[in-house]
C-alpha positions as a Markdown table, in Angstrom:
| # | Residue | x | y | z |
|---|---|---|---|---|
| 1 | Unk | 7.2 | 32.8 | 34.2 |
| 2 | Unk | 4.0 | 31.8 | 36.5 |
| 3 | Unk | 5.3 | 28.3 | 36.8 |
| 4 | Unk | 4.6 | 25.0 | 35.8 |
| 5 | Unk | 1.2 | 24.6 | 38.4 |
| 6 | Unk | -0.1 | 27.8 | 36.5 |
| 7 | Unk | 0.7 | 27.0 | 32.9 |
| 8 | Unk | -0.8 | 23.4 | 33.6 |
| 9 | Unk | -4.0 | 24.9 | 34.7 |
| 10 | Unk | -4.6 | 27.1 | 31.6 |
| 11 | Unk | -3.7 | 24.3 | 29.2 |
| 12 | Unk | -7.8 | 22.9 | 29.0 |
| 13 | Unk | -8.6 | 26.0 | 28.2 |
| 14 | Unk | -6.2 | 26.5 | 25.0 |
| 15 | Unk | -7.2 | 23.5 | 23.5 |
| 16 | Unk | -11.1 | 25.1 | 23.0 |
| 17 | Unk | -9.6 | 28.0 | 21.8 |
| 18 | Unk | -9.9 | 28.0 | 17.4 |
| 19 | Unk | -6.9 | 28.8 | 15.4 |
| 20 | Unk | -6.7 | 32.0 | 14.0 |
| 21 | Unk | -7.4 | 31.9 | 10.0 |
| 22 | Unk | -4.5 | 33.1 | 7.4 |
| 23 | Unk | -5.2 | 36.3 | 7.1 |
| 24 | Unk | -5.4 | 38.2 | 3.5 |
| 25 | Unk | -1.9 | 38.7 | 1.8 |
| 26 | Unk | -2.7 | 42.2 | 1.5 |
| 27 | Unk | -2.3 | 43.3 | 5.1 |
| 28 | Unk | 0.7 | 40.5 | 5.8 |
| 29 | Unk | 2.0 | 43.0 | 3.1 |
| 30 | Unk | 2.2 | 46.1 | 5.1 |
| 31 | Unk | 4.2 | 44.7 | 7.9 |
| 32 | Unk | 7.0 | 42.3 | 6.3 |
| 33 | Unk | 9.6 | 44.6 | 6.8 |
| 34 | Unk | 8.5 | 46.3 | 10.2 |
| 35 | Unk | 11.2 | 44.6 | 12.4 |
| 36 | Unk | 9.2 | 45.4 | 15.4 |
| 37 | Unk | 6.6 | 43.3 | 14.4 |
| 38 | Unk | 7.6 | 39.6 | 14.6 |
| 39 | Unk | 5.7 | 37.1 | 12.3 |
| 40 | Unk | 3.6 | 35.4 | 14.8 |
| 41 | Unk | 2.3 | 39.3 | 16.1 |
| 42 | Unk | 1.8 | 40.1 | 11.9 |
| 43 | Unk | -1.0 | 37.3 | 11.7 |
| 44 | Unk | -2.3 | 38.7 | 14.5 |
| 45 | Unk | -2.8 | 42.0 | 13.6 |
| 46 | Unk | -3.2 | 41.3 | 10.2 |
| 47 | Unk | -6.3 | 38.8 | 11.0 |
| 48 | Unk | -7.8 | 41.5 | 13.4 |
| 49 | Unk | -7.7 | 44.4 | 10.9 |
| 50 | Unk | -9.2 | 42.4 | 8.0 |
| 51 | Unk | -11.9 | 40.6 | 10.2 |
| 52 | Unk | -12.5 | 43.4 | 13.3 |
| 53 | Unk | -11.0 | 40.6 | 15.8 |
| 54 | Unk | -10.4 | 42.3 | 19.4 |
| 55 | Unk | -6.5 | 41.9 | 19.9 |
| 56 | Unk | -4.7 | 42.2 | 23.4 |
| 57 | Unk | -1.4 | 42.9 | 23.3 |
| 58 | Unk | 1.3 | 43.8 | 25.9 |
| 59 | Unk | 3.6 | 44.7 | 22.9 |
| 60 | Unk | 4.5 | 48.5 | 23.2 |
| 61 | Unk | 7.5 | 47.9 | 20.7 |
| 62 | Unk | 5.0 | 46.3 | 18.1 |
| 63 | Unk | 2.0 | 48.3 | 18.5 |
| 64 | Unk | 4.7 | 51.5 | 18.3 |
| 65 | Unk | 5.2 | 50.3 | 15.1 |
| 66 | Unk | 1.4 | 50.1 | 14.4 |
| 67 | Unk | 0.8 | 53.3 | 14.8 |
| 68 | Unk | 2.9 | 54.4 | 12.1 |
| 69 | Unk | 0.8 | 52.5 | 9.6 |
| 70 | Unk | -2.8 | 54.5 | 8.7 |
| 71 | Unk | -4.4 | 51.2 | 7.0 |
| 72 | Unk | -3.9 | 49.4 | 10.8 |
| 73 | Unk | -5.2 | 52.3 | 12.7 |
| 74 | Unk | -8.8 | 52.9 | 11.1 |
| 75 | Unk | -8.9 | 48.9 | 11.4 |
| 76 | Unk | -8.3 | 48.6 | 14.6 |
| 77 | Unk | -9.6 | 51.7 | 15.9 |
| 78 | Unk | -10.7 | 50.7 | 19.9 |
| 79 | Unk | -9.6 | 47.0 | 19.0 |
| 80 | Unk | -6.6 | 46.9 | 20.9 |
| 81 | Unk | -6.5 | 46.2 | 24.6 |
| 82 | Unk | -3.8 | 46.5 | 26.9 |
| 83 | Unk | -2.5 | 45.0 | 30.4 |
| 84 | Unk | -3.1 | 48.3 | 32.2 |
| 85 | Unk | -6.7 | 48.5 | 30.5 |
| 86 | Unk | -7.4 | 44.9 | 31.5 |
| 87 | Unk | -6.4 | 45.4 | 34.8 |
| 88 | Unk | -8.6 | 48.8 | 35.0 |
| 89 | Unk | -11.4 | 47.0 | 34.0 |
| 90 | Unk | -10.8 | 44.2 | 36.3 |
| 91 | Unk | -10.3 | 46.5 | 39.4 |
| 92 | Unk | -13.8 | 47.8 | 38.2 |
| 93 | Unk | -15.6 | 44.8 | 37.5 |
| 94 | Unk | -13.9 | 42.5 | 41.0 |
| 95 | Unk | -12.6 | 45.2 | 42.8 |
| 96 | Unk | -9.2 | 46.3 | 43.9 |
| 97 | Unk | -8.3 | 43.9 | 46.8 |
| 98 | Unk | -9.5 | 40.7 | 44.7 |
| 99 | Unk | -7.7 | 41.8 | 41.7 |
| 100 | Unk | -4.4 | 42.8 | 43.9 |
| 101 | Unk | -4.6 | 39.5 | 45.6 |
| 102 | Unk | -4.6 | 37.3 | 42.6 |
| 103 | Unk | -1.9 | 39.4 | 41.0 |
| 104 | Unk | 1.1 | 38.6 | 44.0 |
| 105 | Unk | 1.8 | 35.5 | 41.6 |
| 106 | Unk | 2.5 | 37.7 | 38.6 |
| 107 | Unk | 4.0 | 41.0 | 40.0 |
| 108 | Unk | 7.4 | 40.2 | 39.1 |
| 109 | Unk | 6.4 | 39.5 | 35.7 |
| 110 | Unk | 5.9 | 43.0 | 35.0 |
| 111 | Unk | 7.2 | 46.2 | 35.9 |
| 112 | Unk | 4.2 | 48.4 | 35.9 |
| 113 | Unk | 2.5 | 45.3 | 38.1 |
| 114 | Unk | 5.0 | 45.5 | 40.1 |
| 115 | Unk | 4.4 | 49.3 | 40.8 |
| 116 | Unk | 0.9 | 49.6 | 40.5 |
| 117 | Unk | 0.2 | 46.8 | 43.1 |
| 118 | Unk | 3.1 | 47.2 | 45.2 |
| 119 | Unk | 2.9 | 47.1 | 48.8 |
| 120 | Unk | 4.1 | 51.0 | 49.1 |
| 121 | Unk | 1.3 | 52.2 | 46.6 |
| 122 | Unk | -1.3 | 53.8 | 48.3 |
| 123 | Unk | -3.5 | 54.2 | 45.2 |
| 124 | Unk | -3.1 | 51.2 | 42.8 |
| 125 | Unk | -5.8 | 53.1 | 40.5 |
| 126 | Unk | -4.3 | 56.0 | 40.1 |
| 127 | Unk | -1.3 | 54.6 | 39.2 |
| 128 | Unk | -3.2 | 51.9 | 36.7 |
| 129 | Unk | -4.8 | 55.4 | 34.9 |
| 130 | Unk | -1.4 | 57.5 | 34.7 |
| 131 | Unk | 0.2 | 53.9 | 32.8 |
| 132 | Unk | -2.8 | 53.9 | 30.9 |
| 133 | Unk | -2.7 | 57.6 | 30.0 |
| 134 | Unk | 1.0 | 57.3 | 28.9 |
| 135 | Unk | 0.3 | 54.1 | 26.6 |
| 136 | Unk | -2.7 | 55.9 | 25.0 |
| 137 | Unk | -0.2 | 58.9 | 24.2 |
| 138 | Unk | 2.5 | 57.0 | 23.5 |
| 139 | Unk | 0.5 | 55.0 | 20.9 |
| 140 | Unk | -1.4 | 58.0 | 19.4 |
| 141 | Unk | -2.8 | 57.8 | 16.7 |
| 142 | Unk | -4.0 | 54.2 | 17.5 |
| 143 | Unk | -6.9 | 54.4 | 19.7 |
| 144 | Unk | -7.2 | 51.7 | 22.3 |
| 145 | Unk | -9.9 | 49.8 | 23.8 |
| 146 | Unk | -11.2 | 52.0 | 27.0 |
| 147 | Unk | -11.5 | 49.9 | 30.0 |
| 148 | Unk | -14.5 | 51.9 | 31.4 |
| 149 | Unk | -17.0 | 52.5 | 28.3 |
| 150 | Unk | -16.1 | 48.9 | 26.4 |
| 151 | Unk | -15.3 | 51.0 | 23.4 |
| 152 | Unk | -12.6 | 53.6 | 22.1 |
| 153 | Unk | -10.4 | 55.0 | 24.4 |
């Protein structure tokens, strides 16, 4: 997607990275039939409920499914963080031209990227809210990670 250049350059940093632990039966449990939730994405989320692990996922079809499970939204109550709440956060923390400019490589990776830092956007923050605003409904009742307080959205 990035190309080879970019995926060569993030390779030292995976290998300092630990492996996630098996995570209790008990919570594997509760998503084995969800079929929005592939196997890999269960561990996940199945680690990060039982242990309180922050999880970031750009998986609106899987954390859809998430919500519909009350045992996975009191775990991970403000634990989830999303690409529009990274980016948010980023914009905040860099600033908007420095996060724009380092996005060009990725903006046809994703559609709301592609909108929010477009050329024709006037106000690449306003549109990074209103994305974020819609996940957070779409997603009720999970409660996401707020890019501006650290904590629950």
């Amino acid at each position: 997607m990035l190309g080879d250049v970019a995926s060569d350059s993030i390779l030292p940093l995976t290998s300092t990275m630990p492996m996630i632990r098996q995570p209790n039966t008990a919570w594997l449990e509760k998503l084995a039939r969800v079929e929005s939730v592939d196997p890999g994405e269960a561990q996940i989320f199945a680690v990060a409920a039982e242990t309180g692990l922050t999880v970031i996922s750009g998986d609106k079809r899987a954390l859809c499914a998430l919500k519909g499970i009350s045992d996975f939204v009191e775990a991970l109550r403000g634990k989830i963080v999303t690409l529009e709440a990274i980016l948010i956060a980023l914009c905040d923390r860099c600033g908007l031209d420095e996060v724009r400019r380092r996005v060009q490589t990725a903006i046809h990776c994703d559609k709301m990227v592609r909108v929010c830092f477009s050329p024709g956007n006037t106000d690449t923050l306003m549109a990074l809210n209103s994305y974020y605003r819609s996940t957070i409904t779409e997603l009720d009742p999970l409660v996401l990670w707020n890019p501006r307080s650290g904590g629950s959205a």
